[in-house]
N, CA, C and O atoms as a MOPAC input file, in Angstrom:
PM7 MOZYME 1SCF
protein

 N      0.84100 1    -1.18200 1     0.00000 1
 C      0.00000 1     0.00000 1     0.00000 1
 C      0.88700 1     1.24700 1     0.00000 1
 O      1.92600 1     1.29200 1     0.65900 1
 N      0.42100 1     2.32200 1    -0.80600 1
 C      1.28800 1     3.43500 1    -0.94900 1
 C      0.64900 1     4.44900 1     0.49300 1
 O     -0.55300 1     4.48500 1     0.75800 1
 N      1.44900 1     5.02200 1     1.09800 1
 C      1.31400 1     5.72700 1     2.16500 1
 C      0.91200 1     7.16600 1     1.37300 1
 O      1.26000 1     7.19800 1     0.19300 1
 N      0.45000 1     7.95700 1     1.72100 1
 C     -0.52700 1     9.44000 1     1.68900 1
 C      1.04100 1    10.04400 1     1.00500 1
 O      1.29000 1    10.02900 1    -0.20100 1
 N      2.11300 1    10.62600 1     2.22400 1
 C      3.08500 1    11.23600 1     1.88200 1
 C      4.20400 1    10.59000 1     0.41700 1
 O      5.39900 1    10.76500 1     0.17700 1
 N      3.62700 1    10.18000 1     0.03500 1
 C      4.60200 1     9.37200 1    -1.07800 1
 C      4.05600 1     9.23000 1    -2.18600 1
 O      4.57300 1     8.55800 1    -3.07800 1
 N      2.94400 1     9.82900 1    -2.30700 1
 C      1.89100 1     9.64100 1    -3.40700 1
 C      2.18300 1    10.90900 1    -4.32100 1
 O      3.00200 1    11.73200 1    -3.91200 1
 N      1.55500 1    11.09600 1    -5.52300 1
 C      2.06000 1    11.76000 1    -6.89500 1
 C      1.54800 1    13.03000 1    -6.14200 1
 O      2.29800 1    13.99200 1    -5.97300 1
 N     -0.05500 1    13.01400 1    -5.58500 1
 C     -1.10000 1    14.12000 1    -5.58000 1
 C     -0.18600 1    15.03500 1    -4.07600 1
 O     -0.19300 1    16.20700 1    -3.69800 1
 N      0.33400 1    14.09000 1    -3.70400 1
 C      1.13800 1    14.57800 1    -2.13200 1
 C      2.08700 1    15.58700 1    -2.53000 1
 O      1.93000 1    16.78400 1    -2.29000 1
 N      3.28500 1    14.98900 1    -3.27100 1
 C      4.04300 1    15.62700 1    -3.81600 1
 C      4.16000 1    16.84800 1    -4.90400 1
 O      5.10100 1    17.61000 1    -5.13000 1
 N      2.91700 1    16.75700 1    -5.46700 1
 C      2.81700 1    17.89900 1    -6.21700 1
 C      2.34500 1    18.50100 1    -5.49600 1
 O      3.10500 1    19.41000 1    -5.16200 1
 N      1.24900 1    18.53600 1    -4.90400 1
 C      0.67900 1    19.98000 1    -3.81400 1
 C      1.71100 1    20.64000 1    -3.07800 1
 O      1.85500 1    21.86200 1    -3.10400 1
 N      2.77300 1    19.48900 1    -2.11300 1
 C      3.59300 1    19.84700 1    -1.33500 1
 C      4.60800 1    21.11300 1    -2.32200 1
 O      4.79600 1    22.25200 1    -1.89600 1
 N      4.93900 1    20.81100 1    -3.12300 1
 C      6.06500 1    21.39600 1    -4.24000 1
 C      5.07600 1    22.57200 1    -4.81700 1
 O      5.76400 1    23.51200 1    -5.21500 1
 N      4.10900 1    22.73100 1    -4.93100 1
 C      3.16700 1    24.20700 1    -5.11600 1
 C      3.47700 1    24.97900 1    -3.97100 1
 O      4.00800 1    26.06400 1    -4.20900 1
 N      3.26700 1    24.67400 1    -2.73900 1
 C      2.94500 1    24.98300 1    -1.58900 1
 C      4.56200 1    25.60400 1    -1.30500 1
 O      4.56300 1    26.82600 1    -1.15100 1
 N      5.51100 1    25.14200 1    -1.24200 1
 C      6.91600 1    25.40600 1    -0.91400 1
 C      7.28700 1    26.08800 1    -2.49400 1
 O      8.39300 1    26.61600 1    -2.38200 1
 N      6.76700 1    26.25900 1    -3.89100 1
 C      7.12800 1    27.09800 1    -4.54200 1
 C      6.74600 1    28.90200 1    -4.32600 1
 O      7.37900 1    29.92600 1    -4.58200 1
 N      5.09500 1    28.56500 1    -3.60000 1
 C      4.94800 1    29.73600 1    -3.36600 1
 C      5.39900 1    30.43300 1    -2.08800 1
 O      4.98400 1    31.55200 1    -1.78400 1
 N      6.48700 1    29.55600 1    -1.15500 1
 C      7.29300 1    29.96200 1    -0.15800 1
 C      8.28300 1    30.71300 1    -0.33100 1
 O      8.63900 1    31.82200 1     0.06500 1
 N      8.89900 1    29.45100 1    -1.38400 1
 C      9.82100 1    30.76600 1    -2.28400 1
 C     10.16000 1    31.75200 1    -3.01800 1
 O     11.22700 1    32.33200 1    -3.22100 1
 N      8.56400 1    31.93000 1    -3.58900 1
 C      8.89300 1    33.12900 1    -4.56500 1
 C      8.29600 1    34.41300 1    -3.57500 1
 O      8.75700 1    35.55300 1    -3.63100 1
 N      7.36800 1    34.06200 1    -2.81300 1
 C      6.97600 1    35.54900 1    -1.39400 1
 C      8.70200 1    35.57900 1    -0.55600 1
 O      8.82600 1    36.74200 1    -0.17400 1
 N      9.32300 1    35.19100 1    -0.36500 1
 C     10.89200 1    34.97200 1     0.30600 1
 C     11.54200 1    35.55000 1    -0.48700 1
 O     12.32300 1    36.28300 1     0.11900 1
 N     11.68700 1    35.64900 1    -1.82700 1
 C     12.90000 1    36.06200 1    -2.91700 1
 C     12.14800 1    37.39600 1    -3.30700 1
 O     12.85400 1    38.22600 1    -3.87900 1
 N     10.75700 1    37.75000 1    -3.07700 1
 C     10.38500 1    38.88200 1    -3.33800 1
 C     10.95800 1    40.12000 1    -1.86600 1
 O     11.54800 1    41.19100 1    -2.00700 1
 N     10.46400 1    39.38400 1    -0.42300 1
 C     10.64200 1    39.74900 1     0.59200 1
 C     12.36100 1    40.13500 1     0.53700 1
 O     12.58700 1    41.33400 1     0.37400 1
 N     12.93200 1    39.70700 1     0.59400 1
 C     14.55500 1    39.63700 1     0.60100 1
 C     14.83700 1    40.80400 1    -0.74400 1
 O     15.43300 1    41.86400 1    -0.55100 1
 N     14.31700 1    40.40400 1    -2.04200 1
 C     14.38000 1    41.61600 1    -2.86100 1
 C     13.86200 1    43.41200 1    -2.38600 1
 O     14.64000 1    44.33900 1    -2.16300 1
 N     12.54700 1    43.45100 1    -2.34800 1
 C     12.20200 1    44.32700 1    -1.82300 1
 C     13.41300 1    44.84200 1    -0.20200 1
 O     13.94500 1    45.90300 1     0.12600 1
 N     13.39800 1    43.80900 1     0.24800 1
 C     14.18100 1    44.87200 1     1.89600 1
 C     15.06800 1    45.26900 1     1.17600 1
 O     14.96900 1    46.48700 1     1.02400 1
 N     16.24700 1    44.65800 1     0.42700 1
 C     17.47300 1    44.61600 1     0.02800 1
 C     17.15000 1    46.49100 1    -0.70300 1
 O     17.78600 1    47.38700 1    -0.14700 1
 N     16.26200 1    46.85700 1    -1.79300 1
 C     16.07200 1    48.02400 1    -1.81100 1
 C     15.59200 1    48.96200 1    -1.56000 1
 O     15.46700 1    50.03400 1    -2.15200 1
 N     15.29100 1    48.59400 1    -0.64200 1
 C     14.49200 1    49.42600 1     0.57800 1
 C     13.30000 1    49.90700 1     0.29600 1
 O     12.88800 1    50.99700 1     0.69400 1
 N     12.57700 1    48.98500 1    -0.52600 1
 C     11.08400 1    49.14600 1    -0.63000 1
 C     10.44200 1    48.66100 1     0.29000 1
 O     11.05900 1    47.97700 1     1.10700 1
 N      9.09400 1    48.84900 1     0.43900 1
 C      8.24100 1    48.50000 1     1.38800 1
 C      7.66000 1    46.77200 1     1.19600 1
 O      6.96100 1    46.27000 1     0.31500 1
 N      8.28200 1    46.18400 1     2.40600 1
 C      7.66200 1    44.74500 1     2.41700 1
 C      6.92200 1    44.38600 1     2.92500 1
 O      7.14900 1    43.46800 1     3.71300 1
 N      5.70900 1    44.86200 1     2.78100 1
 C      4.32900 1    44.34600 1     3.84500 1
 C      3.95900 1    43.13600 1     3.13700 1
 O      3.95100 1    41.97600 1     3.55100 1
 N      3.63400 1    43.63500 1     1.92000 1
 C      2.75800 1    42.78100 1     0.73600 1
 C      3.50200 1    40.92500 1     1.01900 1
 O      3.14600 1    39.87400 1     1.55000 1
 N      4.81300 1    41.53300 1     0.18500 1
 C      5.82400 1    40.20000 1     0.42000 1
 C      5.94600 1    39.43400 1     1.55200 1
 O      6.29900 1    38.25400 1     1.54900 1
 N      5.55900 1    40.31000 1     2.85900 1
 C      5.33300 1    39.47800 1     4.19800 1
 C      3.89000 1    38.54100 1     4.29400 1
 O      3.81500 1    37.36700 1     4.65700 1
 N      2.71600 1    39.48700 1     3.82700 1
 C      1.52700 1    39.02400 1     3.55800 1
 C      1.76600 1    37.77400 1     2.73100 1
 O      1.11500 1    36.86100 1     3.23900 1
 N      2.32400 1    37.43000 1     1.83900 1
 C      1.97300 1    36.38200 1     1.08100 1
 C      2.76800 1    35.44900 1     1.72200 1
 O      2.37100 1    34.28400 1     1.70700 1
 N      3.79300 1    35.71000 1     2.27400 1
 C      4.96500 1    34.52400 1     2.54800 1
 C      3.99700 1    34.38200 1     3.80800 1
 O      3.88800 1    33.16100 1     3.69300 1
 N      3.05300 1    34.73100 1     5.14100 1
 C      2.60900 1    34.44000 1     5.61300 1
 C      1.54200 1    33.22400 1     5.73300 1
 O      1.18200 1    32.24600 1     6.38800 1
 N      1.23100 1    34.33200 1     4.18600 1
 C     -0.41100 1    32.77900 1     3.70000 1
 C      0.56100 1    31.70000 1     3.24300 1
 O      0.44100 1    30.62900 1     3.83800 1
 N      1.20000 1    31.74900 1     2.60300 1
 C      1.38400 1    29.98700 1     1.99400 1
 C      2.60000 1    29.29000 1     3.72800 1
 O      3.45200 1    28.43600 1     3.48400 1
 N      2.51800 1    29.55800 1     4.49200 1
 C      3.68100 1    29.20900 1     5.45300 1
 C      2.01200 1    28.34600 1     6.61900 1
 O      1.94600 1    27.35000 1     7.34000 1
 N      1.03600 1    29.37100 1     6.22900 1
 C     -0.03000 1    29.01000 1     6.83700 1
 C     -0.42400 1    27.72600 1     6.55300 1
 O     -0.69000 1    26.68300 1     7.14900 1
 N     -0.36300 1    28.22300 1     5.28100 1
 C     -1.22800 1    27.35400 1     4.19500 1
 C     -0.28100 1    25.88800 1     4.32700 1
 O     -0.71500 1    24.74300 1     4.46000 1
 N      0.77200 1    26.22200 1     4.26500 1
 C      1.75800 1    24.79900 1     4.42900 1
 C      1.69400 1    24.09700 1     5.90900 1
 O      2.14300 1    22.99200 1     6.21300 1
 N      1.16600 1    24.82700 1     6.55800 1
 C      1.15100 1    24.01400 1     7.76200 1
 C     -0.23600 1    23.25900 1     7.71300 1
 O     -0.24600 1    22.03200 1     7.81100 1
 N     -1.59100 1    24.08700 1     7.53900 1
 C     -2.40400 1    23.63200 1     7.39600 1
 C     -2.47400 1    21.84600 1     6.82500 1
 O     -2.92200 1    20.80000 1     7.29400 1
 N     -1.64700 1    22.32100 1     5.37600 1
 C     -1.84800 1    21.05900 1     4.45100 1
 C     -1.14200 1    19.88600 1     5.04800 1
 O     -1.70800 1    18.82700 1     4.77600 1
 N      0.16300 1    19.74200 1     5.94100 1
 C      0.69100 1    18.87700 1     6.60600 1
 C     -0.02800 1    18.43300 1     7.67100 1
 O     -0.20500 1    17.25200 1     7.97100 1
 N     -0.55200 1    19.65200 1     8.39200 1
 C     -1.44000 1    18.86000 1     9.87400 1
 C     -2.42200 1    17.64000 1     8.96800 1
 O     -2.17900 1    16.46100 1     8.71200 1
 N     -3.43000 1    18.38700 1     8.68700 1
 C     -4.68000 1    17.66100 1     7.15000 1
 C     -3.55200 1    15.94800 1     7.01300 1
 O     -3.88900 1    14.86000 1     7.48000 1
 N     -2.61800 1    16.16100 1     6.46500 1
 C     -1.51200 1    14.85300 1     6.55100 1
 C     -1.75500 1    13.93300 1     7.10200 1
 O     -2.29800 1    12.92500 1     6.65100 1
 N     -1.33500 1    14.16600 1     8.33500 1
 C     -1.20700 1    13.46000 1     9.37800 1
 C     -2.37800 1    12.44200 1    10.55200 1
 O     -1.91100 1    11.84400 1    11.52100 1

């Protein structure tokens, strides 16, 4: 039997979920770096960090 975490549908969500970690992070880090305002970039890296926890508890 294939376990939940090892499955195709697992792994692709997971890899959405941690892409949109990284691109609110590389925006956040861009923006400070020129001293623009990072609320927005905090806002989003917030939701998907949420959102990634959410989808792991749901996991388990």
């Amino acid at each position: 039997m294939l376990k939940w975490r090892a499955s195709v549908e697992y792994c692709k969500r997971e890899n959405e979920i941690y892409d949109k970690i990284r691109t609110a992070s590389e925006e956040y880090a861009r923006r400070s770096k020129s001293g623009m305002d990072t609320t927005e970039a905090l806002r989003r890296l917030e939701a998907a960090l949420v959102e990634f926890e959410l989808f792991r508890y749901r996991q388990t």
